[in-house]
C-alpha positions as semicolon CSV with decimal commas, in nm:
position;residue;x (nm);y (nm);z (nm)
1;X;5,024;5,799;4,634
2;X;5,224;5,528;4,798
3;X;5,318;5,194;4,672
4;X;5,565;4,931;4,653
5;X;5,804;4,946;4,357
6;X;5,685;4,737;4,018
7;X;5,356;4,658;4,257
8;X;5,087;4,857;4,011
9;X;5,054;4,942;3,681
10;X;4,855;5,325;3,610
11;X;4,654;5,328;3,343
12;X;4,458;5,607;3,182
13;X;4,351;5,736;2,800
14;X;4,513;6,078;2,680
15;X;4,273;6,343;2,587
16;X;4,314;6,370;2,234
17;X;4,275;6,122;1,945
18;X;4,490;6,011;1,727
19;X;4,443;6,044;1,286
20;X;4,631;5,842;1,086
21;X;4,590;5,816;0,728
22;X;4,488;5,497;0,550
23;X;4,757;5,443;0,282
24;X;4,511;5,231;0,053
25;X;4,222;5,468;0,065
26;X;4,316;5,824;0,175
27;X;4,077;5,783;0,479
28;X;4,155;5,933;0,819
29;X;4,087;5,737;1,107
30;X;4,112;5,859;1,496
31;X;4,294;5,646;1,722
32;X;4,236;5,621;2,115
33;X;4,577;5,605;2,285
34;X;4,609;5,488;2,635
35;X;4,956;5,515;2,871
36;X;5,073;5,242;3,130
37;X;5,327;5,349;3,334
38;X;5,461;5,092;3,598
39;X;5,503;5,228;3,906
40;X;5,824;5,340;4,029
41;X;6,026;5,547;4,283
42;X;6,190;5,860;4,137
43;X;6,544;5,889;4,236
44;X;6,599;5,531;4,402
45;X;6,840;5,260;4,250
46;X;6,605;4,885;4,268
């Protein structure tokens, strides 16, 4: 994949949910989770 450095942010959920506990009521709740990475070159100095 080419691009320009900072040009495009990648998006994209993770596979697995998150469960957090709710600290008033004991309830577990799942979380989506997304990443954004913006874009880069490995090994080069901007």
């Amino acid at each position: 994949m080419e691009h320009t450095v900072d040009e495009k942010y990648f998006i994209d959920f993770t596979s697995k949910k998150l469960t957090i506990v709710d600290r008033d009521t004991g309830e577990l709740k799942e979380l989506e989770l997304f990443d954004c990475i913006l874009g880069g070159t490995a090994g080069k100095t901007m």
